[in-house]
C-alpha positions as CSV (number, residue, x, y, z in Angstrom):
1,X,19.0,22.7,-5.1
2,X,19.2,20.8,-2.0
3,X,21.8,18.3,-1.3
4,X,22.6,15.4,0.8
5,X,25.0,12.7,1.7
6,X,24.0,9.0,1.2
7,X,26.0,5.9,2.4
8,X,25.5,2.9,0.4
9,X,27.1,-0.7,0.7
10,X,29.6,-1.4,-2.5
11,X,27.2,-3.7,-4.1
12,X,24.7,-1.3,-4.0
13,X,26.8,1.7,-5.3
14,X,28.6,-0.9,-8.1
15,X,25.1,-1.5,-9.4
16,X,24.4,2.3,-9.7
17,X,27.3,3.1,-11.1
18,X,26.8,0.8,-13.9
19,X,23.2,1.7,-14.2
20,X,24.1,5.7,-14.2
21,X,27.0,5.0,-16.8
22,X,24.3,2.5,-19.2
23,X,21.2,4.7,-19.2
24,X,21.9,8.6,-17.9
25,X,23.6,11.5,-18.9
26,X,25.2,11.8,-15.4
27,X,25.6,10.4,-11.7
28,X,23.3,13.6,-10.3
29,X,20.7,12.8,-13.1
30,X,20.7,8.6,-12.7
31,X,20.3,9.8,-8.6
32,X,17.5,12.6,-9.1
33,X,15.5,10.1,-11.3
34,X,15.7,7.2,-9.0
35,X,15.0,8.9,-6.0
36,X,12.2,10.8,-7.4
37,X,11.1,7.3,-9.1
38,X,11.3,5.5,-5.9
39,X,9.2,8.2,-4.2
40,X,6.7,7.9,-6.4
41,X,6.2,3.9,-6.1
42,X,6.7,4.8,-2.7
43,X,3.4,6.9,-2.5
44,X,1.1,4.4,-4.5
45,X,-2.4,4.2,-2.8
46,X,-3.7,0.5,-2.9
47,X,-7.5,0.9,-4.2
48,X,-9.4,-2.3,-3.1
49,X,-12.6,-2.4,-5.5
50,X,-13.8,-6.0,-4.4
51,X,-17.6,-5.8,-4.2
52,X,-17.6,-8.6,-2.3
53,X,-16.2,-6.7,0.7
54,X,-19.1,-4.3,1.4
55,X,-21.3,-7.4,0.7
56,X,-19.9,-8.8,3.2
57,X,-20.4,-6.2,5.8
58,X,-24.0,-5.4,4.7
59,X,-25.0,-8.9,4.9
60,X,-22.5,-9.1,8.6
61,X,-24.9,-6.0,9.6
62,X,-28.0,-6.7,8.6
63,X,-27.6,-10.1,10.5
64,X,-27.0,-8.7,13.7
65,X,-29.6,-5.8,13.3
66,X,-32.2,-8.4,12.5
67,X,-31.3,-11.1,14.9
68,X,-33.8,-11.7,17.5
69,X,-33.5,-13.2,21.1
70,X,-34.2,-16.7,21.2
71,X,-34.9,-16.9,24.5
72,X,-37.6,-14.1,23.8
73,X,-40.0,-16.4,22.2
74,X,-40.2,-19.2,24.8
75,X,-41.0,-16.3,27.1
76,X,-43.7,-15.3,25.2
77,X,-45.6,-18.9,25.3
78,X,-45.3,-19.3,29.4
């Protein structure tokens, strides 16, 4: 198993401490789950299911493809 060296302020390693004495068997186990637990927040993919957002582009699109020149009609009548 791979291992590493962290430096953490004293507030930061107090509060693990308490947290790896309250709710794990040991320090290596509170660390492992953490770290893997952080990781895994870490690596969340946002999925943004608004329907309003495509829409909005198709109705954005569809403007622009449909737009005429107004100058094209007044050159029409002269």
């Amino acid at each position: 198993m791979p291992t590493f060296e962290l430096n953490l302020s004293d507030d930061v390693y107090a509060e693990f401490q308490q947290l790896a004495d309250e709710e794990f068997v040991s320090e290596e186990q509170a660390a492992e789950d953490l770290i893997a637990s952080g990781i895994e927040a870490y690596n969340v993919t946002v999925v943004d299911d608004d329907p309003r957002d495509e829409m909005l582009d198709g109705a954005e699109n569809n403007m622009f493809d449909t737009a005429e020149d107004p100058g094209s009609i007044e050159d029409d009548r002269l």
